[in-house]
C-alpha positions in Angstrom: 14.5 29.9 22.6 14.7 27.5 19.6 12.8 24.9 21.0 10.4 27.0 22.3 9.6 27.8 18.5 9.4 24.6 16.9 7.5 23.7 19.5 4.7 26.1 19.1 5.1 25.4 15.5 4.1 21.5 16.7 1.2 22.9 18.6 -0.5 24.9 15.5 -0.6 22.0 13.3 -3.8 20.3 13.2 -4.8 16.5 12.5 -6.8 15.6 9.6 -9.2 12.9 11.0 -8.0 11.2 14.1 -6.5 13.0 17.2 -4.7 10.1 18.7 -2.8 7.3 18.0 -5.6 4.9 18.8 -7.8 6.4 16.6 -5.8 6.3 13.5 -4.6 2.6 14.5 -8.2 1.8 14.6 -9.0 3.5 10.6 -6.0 1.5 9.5 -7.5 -1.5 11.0 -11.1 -1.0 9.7 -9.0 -0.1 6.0 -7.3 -3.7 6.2 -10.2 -5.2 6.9 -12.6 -3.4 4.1 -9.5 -4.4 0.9 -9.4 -7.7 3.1 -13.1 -8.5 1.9 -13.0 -6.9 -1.3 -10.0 -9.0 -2.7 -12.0 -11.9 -3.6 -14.3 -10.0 -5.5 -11.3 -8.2 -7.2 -9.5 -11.4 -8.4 -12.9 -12.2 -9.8 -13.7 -9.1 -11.8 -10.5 -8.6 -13.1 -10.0 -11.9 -14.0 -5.9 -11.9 -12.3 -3.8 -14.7 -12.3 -3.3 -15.1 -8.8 -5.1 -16.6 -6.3 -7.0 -15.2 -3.3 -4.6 -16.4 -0.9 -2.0 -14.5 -3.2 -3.5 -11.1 -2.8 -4.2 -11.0 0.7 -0.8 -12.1 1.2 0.5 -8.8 -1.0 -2.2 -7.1 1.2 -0.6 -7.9 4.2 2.9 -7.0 2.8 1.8 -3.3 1.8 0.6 -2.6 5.4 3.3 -3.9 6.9 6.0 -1.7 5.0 3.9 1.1 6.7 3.9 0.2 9.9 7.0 2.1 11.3 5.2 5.1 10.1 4.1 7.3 13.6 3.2 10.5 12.3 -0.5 10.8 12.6 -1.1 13.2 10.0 1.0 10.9 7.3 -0.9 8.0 8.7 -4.3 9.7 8.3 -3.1 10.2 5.0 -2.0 7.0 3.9 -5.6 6.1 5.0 -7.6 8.6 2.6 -5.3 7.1 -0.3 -6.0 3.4 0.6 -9.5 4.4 1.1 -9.9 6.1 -2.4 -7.8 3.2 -3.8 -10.2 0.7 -2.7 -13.3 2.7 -4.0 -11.4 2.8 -7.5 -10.7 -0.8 -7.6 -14.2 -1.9 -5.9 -15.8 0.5 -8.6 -14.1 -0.8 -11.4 -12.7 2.2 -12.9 -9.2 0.9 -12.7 -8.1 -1.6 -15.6 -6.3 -5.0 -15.0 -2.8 -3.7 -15.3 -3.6 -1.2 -12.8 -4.4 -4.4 -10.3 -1.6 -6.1 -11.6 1.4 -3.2 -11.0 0.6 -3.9 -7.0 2.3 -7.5 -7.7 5.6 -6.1 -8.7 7.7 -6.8 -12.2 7.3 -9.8 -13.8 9.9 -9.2 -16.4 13.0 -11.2 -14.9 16.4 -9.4 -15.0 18.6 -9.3 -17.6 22.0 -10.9 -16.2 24.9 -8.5 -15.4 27.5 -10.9 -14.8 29.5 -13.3 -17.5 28.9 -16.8 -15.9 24.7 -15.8 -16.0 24.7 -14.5 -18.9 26.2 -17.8 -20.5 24.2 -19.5 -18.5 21.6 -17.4 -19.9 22.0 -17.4 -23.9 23.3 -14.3 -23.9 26.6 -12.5 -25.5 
């Protein structure tokens, strides 16, 4: 009887763009592709210190962390915000720290331990 339920509840929910798998592997393919030619452009606008071969290599790194995602709904999602992402940064409306956050920290750690933070300077 349960199963029954959730599996109507399954039934009503509709996608928002693609209806198979295919489909929405194929819009994250085209997306890749799209921030894959824009990055050279972007490291020359906002005038980043990293190279091209940098960027795309960060590119690569944010799709892949995605890639166990199956859902197709979350995936059609993930899309629309890549999508407007790329529009903002291809636009220009973002600023250079915006571009820069997607590189992670580049404050190094404060050491925790005695040894480092001797090693270190520190108290």
């Amino acid at each position: 009887m349960a199963s029954k339920i959730v599996h109507q509840g399954v039934k009503q929910v509709k996608p928002i763009l693609s209806t198979t798998k295919d489909e929405a592997r194929r819009r994250v393919l085209n997306l890749y592709k799209a921030w894959y030619r824009q990055v050279p452009y972007i490291v020359k606008d906002y005038d980043v210190p990293i190279t091209v071969p940098q960027c795309r290599d960060q590119l690569r790194e944010l799709f892949i962390k995605n890639k166990n995602v199956t859902d197709i709904r979350v995936i059609d999602r993930l899309v629309i915000q890549g999508q407007m992402d790329l529009v903002e940064t291809a636009q220009i409306w973002k600023q250079k720290t915006h571009v820069m956050k997607f590189f992670g920290d580049t404050v190094n750690k404060k050491p925790a331990d005695f040894l480092s933070k001797f090693y270190d300077g520190h108290e």
